[in-house]
N, C-alpha and C positions, 0 to 999 in steps of 0.2 A: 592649263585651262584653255579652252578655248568659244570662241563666242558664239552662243545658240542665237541670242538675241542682242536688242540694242543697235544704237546708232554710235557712228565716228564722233569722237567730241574731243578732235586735237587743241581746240583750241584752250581745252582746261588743262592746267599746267599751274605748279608751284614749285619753287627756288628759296629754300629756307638755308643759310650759315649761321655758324655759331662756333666761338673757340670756347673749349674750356680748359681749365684748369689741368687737366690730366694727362700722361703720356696717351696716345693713340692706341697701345697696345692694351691697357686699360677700359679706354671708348670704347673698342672694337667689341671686348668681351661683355659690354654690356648690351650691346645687342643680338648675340651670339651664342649667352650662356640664356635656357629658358629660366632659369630661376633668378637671374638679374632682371630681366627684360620683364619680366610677371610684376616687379616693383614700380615699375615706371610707367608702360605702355598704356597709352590713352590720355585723353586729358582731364582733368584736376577731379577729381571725383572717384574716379573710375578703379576698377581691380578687374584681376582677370584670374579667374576661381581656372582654367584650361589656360595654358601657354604649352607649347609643345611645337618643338624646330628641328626638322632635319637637315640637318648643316652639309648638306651638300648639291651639287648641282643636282635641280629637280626634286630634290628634295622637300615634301612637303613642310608647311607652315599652318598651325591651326591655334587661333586664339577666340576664346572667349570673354566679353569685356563685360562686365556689371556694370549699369550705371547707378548713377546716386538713389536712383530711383528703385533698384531692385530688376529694372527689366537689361536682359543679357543679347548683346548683340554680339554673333557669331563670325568670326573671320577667315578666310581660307586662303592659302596662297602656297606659292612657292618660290623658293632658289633656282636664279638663273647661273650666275658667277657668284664664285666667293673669294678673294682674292685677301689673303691673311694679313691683318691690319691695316690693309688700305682700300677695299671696296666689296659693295655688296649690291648686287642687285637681285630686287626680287615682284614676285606681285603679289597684289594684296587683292581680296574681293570681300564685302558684304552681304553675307547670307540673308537670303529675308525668312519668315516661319515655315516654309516647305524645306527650306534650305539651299534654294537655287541661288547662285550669284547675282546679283543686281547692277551691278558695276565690277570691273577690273581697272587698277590701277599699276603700274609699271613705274617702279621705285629701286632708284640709283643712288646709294650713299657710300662718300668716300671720305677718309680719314687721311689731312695732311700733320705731318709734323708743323709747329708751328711756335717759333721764338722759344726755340729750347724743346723746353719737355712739354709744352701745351697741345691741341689740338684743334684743326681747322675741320669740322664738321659741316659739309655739305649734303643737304637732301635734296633730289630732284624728284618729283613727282611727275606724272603724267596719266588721265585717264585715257583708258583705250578706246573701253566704251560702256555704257551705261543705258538702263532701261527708265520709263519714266519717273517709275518709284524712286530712282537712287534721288530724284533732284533734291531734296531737302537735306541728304547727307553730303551732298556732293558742295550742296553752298557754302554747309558749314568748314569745309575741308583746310582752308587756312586758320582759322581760329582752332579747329581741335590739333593740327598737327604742331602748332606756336605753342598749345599748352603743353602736350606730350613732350618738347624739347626741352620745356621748361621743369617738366620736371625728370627727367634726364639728367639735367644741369644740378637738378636737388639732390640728386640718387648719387650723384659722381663728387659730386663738391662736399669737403666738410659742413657740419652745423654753421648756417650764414646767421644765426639768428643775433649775434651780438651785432652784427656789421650792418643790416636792415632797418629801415624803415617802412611801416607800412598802413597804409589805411585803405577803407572802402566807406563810400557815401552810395546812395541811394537820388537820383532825383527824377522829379516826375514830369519825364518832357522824353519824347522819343530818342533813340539813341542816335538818328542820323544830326538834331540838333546839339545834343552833347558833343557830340565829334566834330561838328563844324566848332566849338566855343574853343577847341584844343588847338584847330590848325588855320584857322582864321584870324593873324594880325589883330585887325580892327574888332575883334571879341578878346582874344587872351590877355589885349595890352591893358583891357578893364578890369580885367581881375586879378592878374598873377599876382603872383606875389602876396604875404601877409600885409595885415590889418595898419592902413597907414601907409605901405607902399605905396609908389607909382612906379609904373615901366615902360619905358622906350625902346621899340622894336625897330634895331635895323638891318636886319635882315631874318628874314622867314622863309626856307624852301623845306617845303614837308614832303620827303621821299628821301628812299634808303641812300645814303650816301649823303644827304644834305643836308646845312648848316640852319642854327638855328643861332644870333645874336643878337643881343639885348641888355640895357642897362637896368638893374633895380635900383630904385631911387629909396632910400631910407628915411622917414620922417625926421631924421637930426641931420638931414643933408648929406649925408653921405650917398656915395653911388658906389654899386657892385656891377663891376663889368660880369657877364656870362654869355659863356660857349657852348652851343651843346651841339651834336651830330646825332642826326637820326639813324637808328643803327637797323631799323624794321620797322616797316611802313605795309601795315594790313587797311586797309580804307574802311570804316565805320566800325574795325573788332581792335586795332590792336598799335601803341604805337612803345618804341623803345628806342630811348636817349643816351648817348655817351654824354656825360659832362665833361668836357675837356676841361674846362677853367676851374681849379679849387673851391671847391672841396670835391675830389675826383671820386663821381655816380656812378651808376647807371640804373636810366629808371623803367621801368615797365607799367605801363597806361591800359588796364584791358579795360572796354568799354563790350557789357552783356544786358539784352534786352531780357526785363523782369517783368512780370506783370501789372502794368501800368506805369512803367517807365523803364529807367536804365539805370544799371548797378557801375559806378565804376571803381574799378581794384589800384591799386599804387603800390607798388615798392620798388625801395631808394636801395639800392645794394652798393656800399661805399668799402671801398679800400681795405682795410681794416678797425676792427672797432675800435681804435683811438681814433680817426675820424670820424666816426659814424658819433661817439661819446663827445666829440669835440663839436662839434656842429650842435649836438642837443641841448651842450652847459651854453658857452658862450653863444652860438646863434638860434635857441629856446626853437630848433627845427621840428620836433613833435607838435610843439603849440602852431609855429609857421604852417606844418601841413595842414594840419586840422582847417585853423582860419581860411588859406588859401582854397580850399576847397566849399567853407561857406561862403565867400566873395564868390565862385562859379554857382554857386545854386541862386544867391541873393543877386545876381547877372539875369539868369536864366530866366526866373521871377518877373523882371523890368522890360522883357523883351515883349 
């Protein structure tokens, strides 16, 4: 493809990893076979009634994506390199209703072996270039390609549903202040935690690779040391935490602007479900989320 129109806009660019569970030669095919790729592709809502991939260099790429809504946005691209179970690069464009491109994006993803049989799934993004219309897709571009991964990671991994936890609240305060309550010290230490807790924050660095350490203080005086590592760092859409310290997490934070506030989503994906079953007898963590998230609305409330 090439550009009739539009400006340079090097400066948009996205850097998503992810290991999963699977051998690589596995990963590979599921973005390679169209009838795999039709289950996943888009984010959380979404199906694609057209998937259709010519698997070779130049080879075109055409996807049709349904939204929740019913309305279908149309995708065109193609294969630059294909390089079998370790990279793909291709491009990607969104059609508008005449069907002309609106933007072109330049999309490099490569599949490492990784601790055995797992995989280190890197995406690189980059727009080439883009007309005025694209900008509202174009903002959205990190929050929908983090969900697309995510469900990726659904499509490739067994049923998580024993080994999860999960909730979603609603509150009615914009979503750039919900986001600050999550990575703001002197907000989170007021809340975390269930009903009864207190927390002591000594150390907070909210970006990919940084630590997050803090005591829960237990109304019978006990204290829970916790670790956790930011593992994805999206700014006002998206955060996700390793728990280092026991009971070994990982949590997924989406914050999405609703009408008249902000939605946010939570799930706790643990180990296997005798942790996940072990946390919710002895430490009543279903009841814990719940609470922990009315102390953020009943925060939010007092501000």
């Amino acid at each position: 493809m090439t550009q009739t129109t539009g400006s340079s806009v090097a400066e948009r660019k996205l850097v998503l990893t992810r290991v999963f569970d699977a051998p690589r030669d596995l990963v590979f095919r599921a973005w390679t076979d169209p009838l795999q790729l039709a289950q996943w592709w888009g984010p959380t809502g979404f199906t694609n009634p057209l998937c259709e991939l010519d698997l070779k260099p130049h080879g075109e790429i055409r996807i049709d994506m349904r939204g929740p809504d019913g309305k279908v946005y149309p995708m065109s691209g193609a294969f630059r390199e294909i390089v079998e179970s370790e990279r793909l690069v291709f491009t990607s464009a969104a059609l508008n209703a005449t069907g002309k491109p609106i933007f072109e994006n330049l999309n490099t993803v490569t599949f490492e072996e990784f601790e055995g049989n797992k995989t280190l799934l890197t995406v690189n993004v980059r727009v080439l270039w883009e007309t005025p219309e694209a900008a509202p897709s174009l903002d959205g571009m990190s929050m929908g390609w983090s969900l697309t991964i995510d469900r990726l990671a659904n499509f490739i991994a067994p049923d998580a549903s024993d080994r999860e936890l999960r909730a979603t609240r609603f509150f009615k305060a914009p979503r750039e202040l919900v986001y600050r309550m999550w990575t703001e010290p002197e907000h989170i230490a007021q809340w975390w935690g269930p009903r009864g807790f207190t927390t002591t924050i000594h150390h907070m660095d909210v970006r990919t690779g940084g630590e997050w350490r803090f005591i829960m203080h237990a109304p019978d005086g006990t204290d829970f040391q916790n670790h956790k590592v930011y593992d994805e760092v999206i700014p006002l859409q998206r955060l996700v935490m390793n728990h280092v310290s026991w009971p070994h997490h990982r949590m997924y934070v989406n914050f999405t602007d609703t009408e008249g506030g902000t939605q946010v989503a939570i799930r706790m994906l643990f180990e296997s479900a005798a942790e996940r079953d072990k946390v919710v007898v002895e430490y009543h963590a279903e009841e814990g989320l719940r609470e922990n998230l009315d102390r953020l609305g009943e925060h939010i409330s007092g501000l």
